[in-house]
C-alpha positions as CSV (number, residue, x, y, z in Angstrom):
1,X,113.0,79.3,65.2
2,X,115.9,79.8,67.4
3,X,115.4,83.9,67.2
4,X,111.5,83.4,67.8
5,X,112.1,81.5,71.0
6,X,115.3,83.8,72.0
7,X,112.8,86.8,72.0
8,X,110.2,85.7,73.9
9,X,113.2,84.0,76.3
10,X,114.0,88.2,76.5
11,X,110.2,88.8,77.4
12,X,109.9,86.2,80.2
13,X,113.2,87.7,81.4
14,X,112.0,91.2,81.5
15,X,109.0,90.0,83.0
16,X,110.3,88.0,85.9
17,X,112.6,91.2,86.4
18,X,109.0,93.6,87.4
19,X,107.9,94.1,90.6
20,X,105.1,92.9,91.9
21,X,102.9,95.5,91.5
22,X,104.5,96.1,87.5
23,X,103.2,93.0,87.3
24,X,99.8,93.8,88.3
25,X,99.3,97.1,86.8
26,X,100.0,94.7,83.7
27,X,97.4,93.0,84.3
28,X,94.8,95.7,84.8
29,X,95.8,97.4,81.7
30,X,95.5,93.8,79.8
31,X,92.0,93.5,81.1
32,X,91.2,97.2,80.3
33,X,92.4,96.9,76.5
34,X,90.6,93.2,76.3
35,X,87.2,94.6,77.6
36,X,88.0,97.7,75.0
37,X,88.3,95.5,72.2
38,X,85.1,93.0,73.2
39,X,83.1,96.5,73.5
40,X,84.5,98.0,70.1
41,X,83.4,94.3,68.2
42,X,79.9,94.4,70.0
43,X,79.7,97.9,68.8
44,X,81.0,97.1,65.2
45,X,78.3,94.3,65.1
46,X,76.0,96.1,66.3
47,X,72.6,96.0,64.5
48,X,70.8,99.3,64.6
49,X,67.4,98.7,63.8
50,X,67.6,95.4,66.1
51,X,64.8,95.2,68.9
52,X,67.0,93.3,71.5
53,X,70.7,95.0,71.9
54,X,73.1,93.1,73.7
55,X,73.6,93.4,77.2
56,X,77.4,94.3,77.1
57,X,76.7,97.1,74.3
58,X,74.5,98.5,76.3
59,X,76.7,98.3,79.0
60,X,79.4,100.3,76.9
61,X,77.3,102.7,76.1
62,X,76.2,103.8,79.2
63,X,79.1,103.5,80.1
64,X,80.8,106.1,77.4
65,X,77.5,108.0,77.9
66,X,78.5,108.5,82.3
67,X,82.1,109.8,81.0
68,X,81.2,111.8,78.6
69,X,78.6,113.5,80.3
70,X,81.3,114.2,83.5
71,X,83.5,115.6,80.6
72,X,81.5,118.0,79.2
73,X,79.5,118.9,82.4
74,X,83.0,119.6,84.5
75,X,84.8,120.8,81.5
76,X,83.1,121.9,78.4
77,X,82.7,121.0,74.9
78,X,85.8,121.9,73.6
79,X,87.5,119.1,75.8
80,X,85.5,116.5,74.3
81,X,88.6,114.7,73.1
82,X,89.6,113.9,76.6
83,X,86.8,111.4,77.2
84,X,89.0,108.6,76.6
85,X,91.4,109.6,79.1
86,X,89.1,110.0,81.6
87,X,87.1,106.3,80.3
88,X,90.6,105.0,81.1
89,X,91.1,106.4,84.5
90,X,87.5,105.8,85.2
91,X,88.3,101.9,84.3
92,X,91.7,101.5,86.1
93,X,91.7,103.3,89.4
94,X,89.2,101.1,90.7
95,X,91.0,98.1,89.4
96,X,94.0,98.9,91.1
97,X,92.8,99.5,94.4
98,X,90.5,96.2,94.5
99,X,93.0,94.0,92.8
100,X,94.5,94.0,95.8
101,X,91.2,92.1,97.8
102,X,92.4,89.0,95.5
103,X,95.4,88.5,97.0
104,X,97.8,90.3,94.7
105,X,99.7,93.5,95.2
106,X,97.5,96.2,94.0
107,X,99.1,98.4,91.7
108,X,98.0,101.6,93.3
109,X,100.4,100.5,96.7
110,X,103.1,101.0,94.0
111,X,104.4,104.8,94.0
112,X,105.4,104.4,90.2
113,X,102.2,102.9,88.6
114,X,100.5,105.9,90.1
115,X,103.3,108.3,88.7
116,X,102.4,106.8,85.2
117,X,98.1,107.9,86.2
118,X,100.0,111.6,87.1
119,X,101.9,111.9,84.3
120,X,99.1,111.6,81.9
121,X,97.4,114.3,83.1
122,X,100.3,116.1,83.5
123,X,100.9,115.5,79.7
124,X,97.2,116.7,78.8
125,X,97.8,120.1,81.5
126,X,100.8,121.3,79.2
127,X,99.2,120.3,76.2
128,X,96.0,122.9,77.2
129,X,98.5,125.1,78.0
130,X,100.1,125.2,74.7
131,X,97.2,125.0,72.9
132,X,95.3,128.2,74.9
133,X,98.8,130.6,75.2
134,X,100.5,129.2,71.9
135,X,103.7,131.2,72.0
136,X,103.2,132.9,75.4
137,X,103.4,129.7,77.6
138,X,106.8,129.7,77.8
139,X,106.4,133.0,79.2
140,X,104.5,132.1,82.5
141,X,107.6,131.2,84.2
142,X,109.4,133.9,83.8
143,X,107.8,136.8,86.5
144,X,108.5,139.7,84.6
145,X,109.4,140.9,80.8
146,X,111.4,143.6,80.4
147,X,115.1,143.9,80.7
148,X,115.9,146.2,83.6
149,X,119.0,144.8,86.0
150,X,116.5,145.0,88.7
151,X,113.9,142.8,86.1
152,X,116.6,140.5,85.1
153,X,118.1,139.5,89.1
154,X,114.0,138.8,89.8
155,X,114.2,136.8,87.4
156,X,117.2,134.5,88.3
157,X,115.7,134.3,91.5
158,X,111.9,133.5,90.5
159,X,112.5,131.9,86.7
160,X,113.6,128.4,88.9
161,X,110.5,128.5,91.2
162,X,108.3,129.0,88.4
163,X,110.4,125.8,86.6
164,X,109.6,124.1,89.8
165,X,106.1,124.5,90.0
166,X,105.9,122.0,86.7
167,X,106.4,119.4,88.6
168,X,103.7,119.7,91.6
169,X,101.1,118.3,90.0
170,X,102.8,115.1,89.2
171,X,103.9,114.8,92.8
172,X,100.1,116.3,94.4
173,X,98.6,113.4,92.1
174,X,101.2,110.5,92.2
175,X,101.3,110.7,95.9
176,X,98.1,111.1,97.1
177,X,97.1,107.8,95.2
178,X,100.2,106.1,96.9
179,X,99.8,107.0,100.4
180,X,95.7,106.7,100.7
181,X,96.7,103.2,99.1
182,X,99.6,102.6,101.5
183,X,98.1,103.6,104.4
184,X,95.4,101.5,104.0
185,X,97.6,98.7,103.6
186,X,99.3,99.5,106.8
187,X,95.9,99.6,108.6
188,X,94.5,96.2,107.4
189,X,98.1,94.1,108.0
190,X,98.1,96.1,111.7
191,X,94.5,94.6,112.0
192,X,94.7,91.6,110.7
193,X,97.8,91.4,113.1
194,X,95.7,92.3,116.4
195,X,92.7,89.9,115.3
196,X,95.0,87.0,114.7
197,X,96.6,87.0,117.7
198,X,93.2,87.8,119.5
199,X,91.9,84.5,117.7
200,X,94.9,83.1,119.2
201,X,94.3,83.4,122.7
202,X,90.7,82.5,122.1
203,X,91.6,79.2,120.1
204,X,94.3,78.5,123.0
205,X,91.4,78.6,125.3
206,X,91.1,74.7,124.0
207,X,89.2,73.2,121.5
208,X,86.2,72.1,124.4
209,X,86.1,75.6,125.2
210,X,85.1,76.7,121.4
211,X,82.7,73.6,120.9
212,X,80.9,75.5,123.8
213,X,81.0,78.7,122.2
214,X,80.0,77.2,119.2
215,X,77.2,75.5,120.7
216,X,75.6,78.0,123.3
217,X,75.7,80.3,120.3
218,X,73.8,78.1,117.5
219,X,71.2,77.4,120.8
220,X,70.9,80.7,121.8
221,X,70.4,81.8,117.8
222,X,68.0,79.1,117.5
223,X,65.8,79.9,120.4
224,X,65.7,83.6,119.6
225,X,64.6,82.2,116.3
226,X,62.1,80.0,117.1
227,X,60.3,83.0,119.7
228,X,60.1,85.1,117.0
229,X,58.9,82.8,113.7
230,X,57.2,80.5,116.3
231,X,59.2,77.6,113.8
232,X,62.4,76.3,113.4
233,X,64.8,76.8,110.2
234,X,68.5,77.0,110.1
235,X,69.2,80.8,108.5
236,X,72.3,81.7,106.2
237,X,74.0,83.7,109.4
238,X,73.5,80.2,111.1
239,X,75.2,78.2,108.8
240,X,78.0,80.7,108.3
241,X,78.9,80.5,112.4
242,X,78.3,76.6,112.1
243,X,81.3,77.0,109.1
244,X,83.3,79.0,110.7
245,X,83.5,77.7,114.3
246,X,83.8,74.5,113.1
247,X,86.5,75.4,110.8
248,X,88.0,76.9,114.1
249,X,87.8,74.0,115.9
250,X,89.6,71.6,113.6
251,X,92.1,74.2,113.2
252,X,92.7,74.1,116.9
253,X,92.4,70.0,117.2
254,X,95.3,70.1,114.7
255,X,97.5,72.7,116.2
256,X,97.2,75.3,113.5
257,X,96.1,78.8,113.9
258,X,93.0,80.4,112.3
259,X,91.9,84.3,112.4
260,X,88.7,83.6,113.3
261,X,88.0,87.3,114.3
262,X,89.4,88.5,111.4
263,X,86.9,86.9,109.1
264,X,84.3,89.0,110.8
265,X,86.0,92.1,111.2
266,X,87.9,92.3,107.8
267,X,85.2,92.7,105.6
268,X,83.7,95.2,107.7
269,X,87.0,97.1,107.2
270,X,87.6,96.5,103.8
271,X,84.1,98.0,102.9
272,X,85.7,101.5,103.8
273,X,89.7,100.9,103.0
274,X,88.9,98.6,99.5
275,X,85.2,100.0,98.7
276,X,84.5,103.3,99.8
277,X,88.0,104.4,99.7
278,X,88.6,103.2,96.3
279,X,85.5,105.0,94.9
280,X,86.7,108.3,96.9
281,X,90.0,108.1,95.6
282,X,88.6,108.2,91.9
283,X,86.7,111.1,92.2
284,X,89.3,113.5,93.9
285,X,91.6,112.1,91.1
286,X,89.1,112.8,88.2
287,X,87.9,116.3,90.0
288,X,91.7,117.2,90.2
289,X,92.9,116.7,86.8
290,X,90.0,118.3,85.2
291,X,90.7,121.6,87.3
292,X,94.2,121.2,86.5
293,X,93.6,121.2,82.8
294,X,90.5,123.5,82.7
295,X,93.1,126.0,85.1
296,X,95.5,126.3,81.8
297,X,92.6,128.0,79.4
298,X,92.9,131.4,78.9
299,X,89.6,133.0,78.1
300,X,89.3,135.9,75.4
């Protein structure tokens, strides 16, 4: 009993020494594995023959079916057994970027949980390469073969830039993640910095002043609506000014501050930087590892 509890007492230690976004890239790979195991058991249970299939088998299917079809379309066959990868990648990129629109540190703003995404592909690059050139790989990096003293000083000068170039595509694919993920970061705190104090001066304008606002606006809203339905209802966009004036204008009665423009003009922004981005970044990754890997085949 003692040894049981001093192990996990060494697990919450090694936990509470990660980084924030260690943490987080634990957490995405947690859900990945337990939404791999509830797809694999709906799969195992799966009834054939059954009329109605259930909803999250279907889901895994199509899912597998996507992947495997941007695998052998971008590919080929004969890299097949790379569709797992990819599943993976296809799973956790988007994770990490939108983790972050919950408040935690998304693990792509961290340079070394993108390292670990480069390396992989990295990994299955050499592995190609090994597999196509067998005992000649070793021989791309050095620039030429026979042993002339002319030959041999080319080769002490190129043999270490060749060596060099092993590492390029770790760094190209490591950092692009990190900085499209870091700059957008730096975008939406410098925003979010401009639109609180903006919501600032307007809340120091005095809670009267925003009751107005308030006000005129929900009139103005109203009348436009009434012209044009020739009735009178209260719409969603309505209730949502209602909420959030109102929310503004206790915050100001109690001296506190509130970004009420950001709650307009984040989301907008997030579409791109968390959305868009996110679903850009994917692709480029995706597009560049399989024309790193296909790159290392060597026809005939």
């Amino acid at each position: 009993m003692v040894m049981l509890s001093s192990f996990f007492g060494k697990i919450g230690d090694f936990y509470n020494s990660l980084s924030a976004g260690a943490k987080s890239t634990l957490y995405v790979c947690l859900a990945i594995a337990i939404f791999g195991i509830i797809i694999g058991q709906c799969f195992r249970k799966a009834d054939p023959l059954a009329k109605k299939q259930s909803k999250l088998l279907f889901l895994g299917h199509w899912f597998a079916d996507k992947v495997d079809g941007f695998v052998m379309g971008k590919m080929g066959p004969k890299f097949r057994y790379l569709t797992p990868y990819f599943m993976f990648v296809f799973l956790y990129l988007p994770a990490s970027f939108l983790l972050g629109l919950l408040g935690v540190e998304a693990p792509a703003s961290a340079w070394v949980s993108n390292l670990c995404l480069a390396l992989g592909t990295w990994f299955f690059i050499h592995l190609t390469a090994i597999k196509s050139r067998k005992g000649k790989y070793y021989q791309r990096y050095f620039s030429v073969d026979n042993d002339s003293a002319f030959n041999i000083a080319l080769n002490c000068v190129f043999t270490p830039i060749n060596v060099a170039t092993v590492v390029v595509p770790i760094i190209s694919l490591s950092f692009r993640l990190f900085g499209n993920a870091l700059a957008g970061t730096i975008i939406m705190t410098l925003i979010y910095a401009a639109t609180a104090s903006l919501s600032n001066k307007l809340v120091g304008l005095g809670t009267v002043t925003l009751a107005i606002i308030l006000g005129t606006t929900i009139l103005l809203l109203m009348i436009r609506y009434i012209i044009k339905n020739k009735k009178f209802r209260i719409t969603p966009f309505m209730w949502i000014l209602i909420l959030v004036f109102g929310v503004a204008v206790a915050y100001s009665a109690a001296g506190l501050e509130f970004n009420i423009v950001g709650v307009f003009v984040g989301p907008i922004l997030h579409l791109y930087f968390d959305i868009f981005g996110t679903y850009i970044q994917t692709m480029v990754f995706l597009f560049l590892s399989s024309i790193f890997i296909t790159d290392e085949v060597v026809e005939g």
